[in-house]
N, C-alpha and C positions, 0 to 999 in steps of 0.2 A: 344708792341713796345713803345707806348707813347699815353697819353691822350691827346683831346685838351686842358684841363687844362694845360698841358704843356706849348703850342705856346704862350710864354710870349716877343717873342722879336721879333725886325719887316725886315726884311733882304730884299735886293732887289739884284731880279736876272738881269742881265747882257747880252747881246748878241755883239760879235765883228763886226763890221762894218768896212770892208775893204773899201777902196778909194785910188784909185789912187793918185800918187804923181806929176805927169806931168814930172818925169825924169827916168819914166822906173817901178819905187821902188811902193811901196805903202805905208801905214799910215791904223792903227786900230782906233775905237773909238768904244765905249762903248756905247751902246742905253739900256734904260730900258726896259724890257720886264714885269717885273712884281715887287710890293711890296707884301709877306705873311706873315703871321703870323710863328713863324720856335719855335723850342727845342734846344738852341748852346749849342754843349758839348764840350768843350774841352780837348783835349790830352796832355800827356806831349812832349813841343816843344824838340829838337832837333838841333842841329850845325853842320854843316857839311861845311868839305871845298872846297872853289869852287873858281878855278882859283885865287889862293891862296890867298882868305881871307876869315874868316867863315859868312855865309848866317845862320839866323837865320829861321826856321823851323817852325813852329806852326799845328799839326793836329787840327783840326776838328769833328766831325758829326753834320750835319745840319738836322734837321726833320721838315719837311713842309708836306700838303697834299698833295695828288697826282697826279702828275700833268705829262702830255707827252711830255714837250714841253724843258724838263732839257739836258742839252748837256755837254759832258764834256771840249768841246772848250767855255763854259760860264762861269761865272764866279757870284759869290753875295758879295753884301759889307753889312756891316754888323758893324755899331756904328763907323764910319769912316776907319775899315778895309776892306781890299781886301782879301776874299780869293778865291784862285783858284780850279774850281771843277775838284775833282780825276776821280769820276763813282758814280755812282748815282742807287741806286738799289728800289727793292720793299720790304720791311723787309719781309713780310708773304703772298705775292702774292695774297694779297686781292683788293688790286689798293686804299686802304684807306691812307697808307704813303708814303712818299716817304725820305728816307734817301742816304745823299749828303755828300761824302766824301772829302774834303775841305783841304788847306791846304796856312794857311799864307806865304809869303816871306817875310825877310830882315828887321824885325821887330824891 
C-alpha cells in the first residue's frame, strides 16, 4: 500500500463537538483528536451543481497508520484545507494502514 517513507506530510484529525445553543438548535466545533504523519494523494476534482451554483469537489486518499479511532463524521485538515472523511478502510487487513477517503468542498 505505501511505505513510511511515504508519510511526508502532517494532517490533523478532527472530532465534532456538539453544544447546545440555549435556543433549542445547537452549534459544532471541531476539537483536535490527533496530529500524524499521512501519504496525500489527490484525485482529479470535480463541479457539480448544487442549489444552483457549482461547488467545487476535490477527492482525496489520505494514508496514515492505523488507527481505531477514524469516524466518517471526522474530519482532517491538512496545509490550511478541510477535508471531509468519506470511509476509512484497512488496505490489506493487516491493521499496519489505514487509508481515508476524503473529500474537499467549495474550493
Amino acid at each position: 500500500m505505501t511505505s513510511p517513507g511515504r508519510l511526508r506530510e502532517r494532517v490533523t484529525i478532527e472530532a465534532p463537538q456538539r453544544a447546545g445553543d440555549g435556543a433549542g438548535g445547537w452549534t459544532i466545533a471541531w476539537s483536535q483528536v490527533a496530529t500524524v504523519w499521512a501519504d496525500v494523494i489527490s484525485f482529479k476534482g470535480t463541479e457539480l451543481a448544487e442549489a444552483d451554483r457549482l461547488e467545487a469537489r476535490e477527492p482525496f486518499r489520505v494514508v496514515i497508520r492505523h488507527r481505531g479511532d477514524v469516524k466518517s463524521d471526522m474530519r482532517l485538515t491538512w496545509r490550511g484545507r478541510v477535508l471531509d472523511i468519506r470511509g476509512a478502510f484497512d488496505p490489506d487487513g493487516r491493521r499496519r494502514w489505514l487509508a481515508i477517503d476524503c473529500e474537499e468542498r467549495g474550493r
